[in-house]
N, C-alpha and C positions, 0 to 999 in steps of 0.2 A: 517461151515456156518459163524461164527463167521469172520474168517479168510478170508472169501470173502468180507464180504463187508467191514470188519476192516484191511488192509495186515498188516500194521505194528502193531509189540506187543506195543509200547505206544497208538495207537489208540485203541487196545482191552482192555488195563488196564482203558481206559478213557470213556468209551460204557460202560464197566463192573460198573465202579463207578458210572455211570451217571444212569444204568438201577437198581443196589442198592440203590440209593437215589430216585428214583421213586417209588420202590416197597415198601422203607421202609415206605415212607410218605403214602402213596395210605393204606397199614396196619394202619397206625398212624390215619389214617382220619376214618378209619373204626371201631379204639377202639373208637377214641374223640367223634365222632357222635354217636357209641352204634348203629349203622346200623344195627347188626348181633337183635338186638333187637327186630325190627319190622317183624322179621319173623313170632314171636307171636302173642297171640291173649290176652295177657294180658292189661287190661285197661290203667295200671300205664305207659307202656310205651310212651301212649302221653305225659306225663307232661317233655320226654325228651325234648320237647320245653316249655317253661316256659310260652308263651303264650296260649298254651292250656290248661293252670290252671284253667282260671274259668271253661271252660267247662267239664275238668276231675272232677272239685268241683261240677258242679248241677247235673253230672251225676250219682254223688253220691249219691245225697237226691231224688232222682227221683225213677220213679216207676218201670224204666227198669232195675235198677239197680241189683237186684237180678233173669234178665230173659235174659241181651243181655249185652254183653259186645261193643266196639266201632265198633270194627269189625262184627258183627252183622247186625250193622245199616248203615256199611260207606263204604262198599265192598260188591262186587258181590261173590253171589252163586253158579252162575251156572257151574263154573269148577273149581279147583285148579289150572290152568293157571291164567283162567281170576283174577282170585284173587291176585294173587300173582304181574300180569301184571298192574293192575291196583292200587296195595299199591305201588310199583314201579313209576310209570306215576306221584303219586298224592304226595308220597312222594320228588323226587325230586323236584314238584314243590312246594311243603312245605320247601323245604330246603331253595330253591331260595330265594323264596319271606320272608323269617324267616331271611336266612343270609343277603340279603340284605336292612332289616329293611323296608317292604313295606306293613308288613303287614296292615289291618286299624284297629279301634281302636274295631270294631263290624265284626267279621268273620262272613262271608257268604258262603255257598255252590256254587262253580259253578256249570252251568247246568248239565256238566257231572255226578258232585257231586249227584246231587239234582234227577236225575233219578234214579241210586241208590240208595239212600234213600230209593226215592218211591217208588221203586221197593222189598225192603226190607219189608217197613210197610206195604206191600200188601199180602205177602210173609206170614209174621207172623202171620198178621189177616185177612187171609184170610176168616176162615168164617165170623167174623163179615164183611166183606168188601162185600160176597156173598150173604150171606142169608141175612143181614137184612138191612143194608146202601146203596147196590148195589155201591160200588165205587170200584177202583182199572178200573177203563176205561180209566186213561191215559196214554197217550205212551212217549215215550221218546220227539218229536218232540213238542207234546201237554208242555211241561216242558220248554223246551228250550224257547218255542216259548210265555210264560207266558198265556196259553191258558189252561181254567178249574180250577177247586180246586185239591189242593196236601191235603196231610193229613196236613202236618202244618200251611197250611191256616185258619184252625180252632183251631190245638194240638200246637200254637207256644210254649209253652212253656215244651214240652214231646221230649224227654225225659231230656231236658236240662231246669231245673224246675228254672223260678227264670232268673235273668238278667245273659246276657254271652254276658259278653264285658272284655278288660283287665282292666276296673277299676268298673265290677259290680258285683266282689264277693273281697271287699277287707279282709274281715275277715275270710275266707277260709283258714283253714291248712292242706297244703300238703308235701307231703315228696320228695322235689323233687330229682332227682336223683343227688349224690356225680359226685362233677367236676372232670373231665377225668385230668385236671393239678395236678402234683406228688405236695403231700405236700412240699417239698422242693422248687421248684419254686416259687408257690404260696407264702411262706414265703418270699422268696428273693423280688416277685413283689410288694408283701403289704410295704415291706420298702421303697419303691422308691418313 
């Protein structure tokens, strides 16, 4: 195969090298990022963006905190596809907007996000939402469409207790994850 579409051996040494430094960096980008991470359902893997700090910090002192972890509240349930499908979709566009410094200074749920959610708080409490407040009657369209009450219309601060912005937990300690750059480098760049 090789040999078809490369016929000479300098153009398959040069394919070969080219398709090595592809694979090698595509690995590289996949330890630095900690991608293999979010397969998880561990809390701490948000703060692999530093921007998620305050909100990994009030989910801390919060009351879900010993009942839901992020995934819980931030991903669908209804299949291990869609779950997996949808950290996927949400993550790359975490990356984007993270790598690209766009994030704003007060993260916000999009609608997709934000169905979710509610689909979630509905999920968990469900009887209270049946038997005694009668809510969980909005659909997805009803969200999108800023039509009716969600639950954090009322719970804005549940389970992220306390202000979540990047400068409204500054006293917050967390541990955040050790940088993917080999001590070595890092030494060489701190001189520069």
């Amino acid at each position: 195969m090789l040999g078809y579409l490369f016929p000479t051996i300098q153009l398959q040494m040069i394919a070969l090298i080219f398709g090595g430094i592809f694979v090698g960096l595509t690995l590289y980008l996949v330890y630095a990022s900690k991608a293999y991470s979010y397969l998880s359902d561990n809390p701490a893997v948000c703060t692999n963006c530093h921007v998620m700090g305050p909100y990994y910090a009030t989910w801390q002192h919060s009351s879900h905190k010993n009942v839901a972890n992020c995934n819980d509240c931030h991903v669908p349930h209804s299949s291990i596809f869609a779950k997996y499908y949808f950290k996927a979709i949400d993550g790359l566009r975490h990356s984007y907007i993270f790598t690209m410094r766009k994030e704003p200074q007060r993260i916000q749920a999009i609608p997709s996000s934000q169905a979710v959610i509610y689909e979630n708080c509905v999920r968990c409490h469900s009887q209270l939402n049946q038997e005694f407040v009668k809510t969980g009657m909005l659909s997805k369209s009803n969200i999108k469409q800023g039509n009716g009450t969600a639950c954090w219309d009322c719970h804005r601060e549940v389970p992220h207790a306390g202000k979540t912005s990047l400068s409204g937990t500054p006293n917050a300690i967390l541990s955040y994850p050790k940088s993917a750059i080999p001590d070595w480098l890092n030494k060489h760049l701190q001189k520069k």
